[in-house]
GUVOSE-20227 format. One record per residue (C-alpha): x, y, z; residue in one letter. Coordinates in steps of 0.02 Angstrom, whole numbers, padded with zeros to 5 digits, always signed. Example, Ala and Ser with C-alpha at 12.3 -4.5 7.8 and 13.67 -1.06 7.14 Angstrom:
2
+00615-00225+00390A
+00684-00053+00357S
This chain:
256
-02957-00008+01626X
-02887-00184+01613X
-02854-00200+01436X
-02780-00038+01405X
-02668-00082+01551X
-02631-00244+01452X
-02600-00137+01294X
-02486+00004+01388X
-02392-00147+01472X
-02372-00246+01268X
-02325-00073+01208X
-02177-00035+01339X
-02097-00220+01315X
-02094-00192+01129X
-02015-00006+01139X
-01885-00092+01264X
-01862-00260+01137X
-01851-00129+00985X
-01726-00019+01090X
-01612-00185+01122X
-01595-00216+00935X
-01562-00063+00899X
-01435-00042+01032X
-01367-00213+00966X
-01334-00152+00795X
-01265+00012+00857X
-01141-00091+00973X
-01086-00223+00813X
-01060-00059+00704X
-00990+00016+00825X
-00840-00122+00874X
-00835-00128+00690X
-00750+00043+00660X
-00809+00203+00560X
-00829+00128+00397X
-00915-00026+00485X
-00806-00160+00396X
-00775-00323+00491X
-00613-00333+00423X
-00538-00150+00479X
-00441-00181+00627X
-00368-00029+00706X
-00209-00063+00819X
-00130-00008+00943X
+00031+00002+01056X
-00064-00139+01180X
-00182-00213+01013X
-00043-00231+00894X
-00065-00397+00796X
-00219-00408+00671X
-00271-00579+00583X
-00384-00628+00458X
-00427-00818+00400X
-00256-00876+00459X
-00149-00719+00400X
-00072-00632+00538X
+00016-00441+00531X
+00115-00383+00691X
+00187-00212+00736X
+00306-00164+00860X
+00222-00076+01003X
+00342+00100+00944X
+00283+00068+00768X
+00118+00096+00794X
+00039+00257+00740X
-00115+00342+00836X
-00263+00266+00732X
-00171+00165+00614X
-00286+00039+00540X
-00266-00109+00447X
-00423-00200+00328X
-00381-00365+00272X
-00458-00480+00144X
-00402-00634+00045X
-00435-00688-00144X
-00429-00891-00153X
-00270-00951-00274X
-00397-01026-00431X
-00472-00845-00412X
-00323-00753-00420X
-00249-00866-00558X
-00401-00828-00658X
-00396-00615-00623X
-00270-00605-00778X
-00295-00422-00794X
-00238-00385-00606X
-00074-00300-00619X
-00027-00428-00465X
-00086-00585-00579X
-00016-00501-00778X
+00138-00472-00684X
+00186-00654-00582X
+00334-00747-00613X
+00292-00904-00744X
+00395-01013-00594X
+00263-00960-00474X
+00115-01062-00427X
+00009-00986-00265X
-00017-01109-00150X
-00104-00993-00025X
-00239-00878-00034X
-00186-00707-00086X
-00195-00582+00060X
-00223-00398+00027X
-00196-00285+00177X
-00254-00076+00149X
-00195+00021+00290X
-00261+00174+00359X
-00159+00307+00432X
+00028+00325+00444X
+00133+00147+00390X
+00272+00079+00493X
+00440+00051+00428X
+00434-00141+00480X
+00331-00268+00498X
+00305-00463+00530X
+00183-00553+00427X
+00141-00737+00418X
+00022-00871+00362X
-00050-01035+00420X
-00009-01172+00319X
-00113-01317+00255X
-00067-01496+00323X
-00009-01517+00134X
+00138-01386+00155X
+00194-01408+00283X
+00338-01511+00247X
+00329-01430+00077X
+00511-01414+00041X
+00453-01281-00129X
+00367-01149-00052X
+00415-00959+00012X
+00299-00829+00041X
+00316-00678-00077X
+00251-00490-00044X
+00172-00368-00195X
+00221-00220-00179X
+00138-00128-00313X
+00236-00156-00464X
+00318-00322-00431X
+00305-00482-00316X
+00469-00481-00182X
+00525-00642-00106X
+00526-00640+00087X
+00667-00751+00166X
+00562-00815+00284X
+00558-00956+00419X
+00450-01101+00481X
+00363-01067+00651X
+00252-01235+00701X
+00131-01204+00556X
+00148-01060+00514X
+00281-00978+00380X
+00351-00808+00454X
+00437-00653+00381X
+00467-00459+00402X
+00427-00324+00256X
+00486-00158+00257X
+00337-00062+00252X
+00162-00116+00216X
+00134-00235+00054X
-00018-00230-00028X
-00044-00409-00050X
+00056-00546+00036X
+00045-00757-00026X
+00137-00929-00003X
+00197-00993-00168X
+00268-01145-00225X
+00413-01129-00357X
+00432-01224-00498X
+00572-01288-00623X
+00648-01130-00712X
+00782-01126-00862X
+00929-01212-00822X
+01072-01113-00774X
+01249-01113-00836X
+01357-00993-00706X
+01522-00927-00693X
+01607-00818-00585X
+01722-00640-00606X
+01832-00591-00448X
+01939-00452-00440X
+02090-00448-00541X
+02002-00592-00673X
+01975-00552-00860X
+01801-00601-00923X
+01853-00749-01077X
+01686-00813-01182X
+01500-00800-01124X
+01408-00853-01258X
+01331-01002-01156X
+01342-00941-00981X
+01162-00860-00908X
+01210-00822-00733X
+01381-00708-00705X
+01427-00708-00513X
+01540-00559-00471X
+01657-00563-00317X
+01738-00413-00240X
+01620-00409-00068X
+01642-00465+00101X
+01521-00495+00237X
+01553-00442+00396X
+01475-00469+00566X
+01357-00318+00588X
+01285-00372+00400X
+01379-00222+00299X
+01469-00274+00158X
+01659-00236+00131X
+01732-00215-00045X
+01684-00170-00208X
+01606-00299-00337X
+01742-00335-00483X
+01759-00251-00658X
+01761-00289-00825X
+01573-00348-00859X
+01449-00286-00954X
+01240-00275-00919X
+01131-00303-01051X
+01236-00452-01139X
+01113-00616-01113X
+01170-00645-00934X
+01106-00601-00766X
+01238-00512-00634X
+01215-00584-00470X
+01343-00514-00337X
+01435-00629-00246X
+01463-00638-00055X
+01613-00729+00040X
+01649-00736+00223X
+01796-00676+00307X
+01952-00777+00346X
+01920-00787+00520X
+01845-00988+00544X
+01675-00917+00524X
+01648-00795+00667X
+01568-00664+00569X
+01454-00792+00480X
+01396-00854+00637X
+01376-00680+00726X
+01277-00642+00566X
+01170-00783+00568X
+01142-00740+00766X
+01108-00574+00745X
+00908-00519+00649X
+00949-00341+00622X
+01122-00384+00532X
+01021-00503+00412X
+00881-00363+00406X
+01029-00250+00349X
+01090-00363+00217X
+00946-00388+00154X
+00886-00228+00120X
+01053-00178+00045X
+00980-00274-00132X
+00780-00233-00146X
């Protein structure tokens, strides 16, 4: 009667160890998500930052979707340099050198309009005066104007990019500009790469005033870039500009 006491007893701890694991697993899986990946975050109104190896996505609270979820994952620089037939890698700039891993966020559910991404920097960039993080956004990499926050380089993306990176910009052609204002008659080109055309003002709230000057033509072996001036006003609108996020959001966006 003793031993199969002994037995029962060994029998009912090992049912109870077994039933731990088990429960174990099903609680990992279960923290995990549906698809049990590690790396798919879902968010929330009170949840809504995700990070992943020092890259960091935020939402604003009313931008969050019921169930939206994020998975994020990272490809090291030498890789990604090496992944020529990625339409992210065929397609980078020649002046572009990552100095990050390359971040890839998939997203689950429906995307907000905005948000804030950023990455940790190495102690070597730091003070890394070349550097700007860029965003892929399918068909081509977009800079970010971003800004330093302790370590960490910070910027805002409308939408969701599929792959976000710091790189470090190197020396380009040089440039030979010139500039076309209203009212001015375009004279030789022939070694000019860069046309800057005036016409627009900024204003406060980050809309633009004016209409960019005629009598240019795309297509000729020079690159249009419009040209901004402030106000006459001792620079109230700049500053109220500069003050202002949603004005600089605006401007941005005006040239994707």
């Amino acid at each position: 009667m003793q031993r199969f006491t002994g037995i029962f007893i060994f029998g009912f701890i090992g049912v109870v160890v077994l039933g731990a694991i088990v429960g174990g697993v099903y609680f990992v899986f279960a923290e995990t998500g549906a698809s049990g990946n590690p790396n798919s975050i879902t968010l929330s109104s009170s949840s809504n930052v995700a990070e992943y190896k020092g890259f960091k996505i935020s939402l604003a609270p009313d931008q969050v979707s019921q169930g939206f979820t994020v998975t994020l994952n990272s490809l090291a620089a030498a890789d990604f340099q090496k992944n020529s037939s990625d339409p992210s890698r065929a397609n980078l700039p020649a002046y572009l050198t990552p100095a990050s891993a390359v971040y890839t966020i998939q997203t689950n559910g429906t995307a907000p309009t905005l948000i804030a991404v950023s990455i940790k920097l190495t102690n070597d960039l730091i003070n890394d005066p070349l550097i700007d993080l860029y965003a892929w956004n399918g068909t081509s990499w977009i800079f970010l104007p971003g800004q330093r926050s302790g370590d960490r380089l910070v910027a805002t993306f409308n939408g969701v990019p599929q792959a976000v990176a710091v790189f470090r910009s190197g020396p380009t052609i040089q440039v030979a500009a010139a500039a076309l204002d209203v009212n001015q008659t375009l004279g030789e080109v022939s070694s000019i790469n860069v046309m800057g055309i005036g016409g627009l003002t900024l204003q406060a709230n980050g809309s633009l005033n004016g209409s960019l000057a005629g009598g240019f033509t795309a297509g000729q072996g020079y690159a249009v870039m419009p040209l901004v001036r402030a106000p006459d006003d001792d620079g109230a609108a700049v500053n109220a500009f500069l003050a202002d996020q949603k004005a600089r959001t605006q401007l941005i966006c005006s040239y994707p």
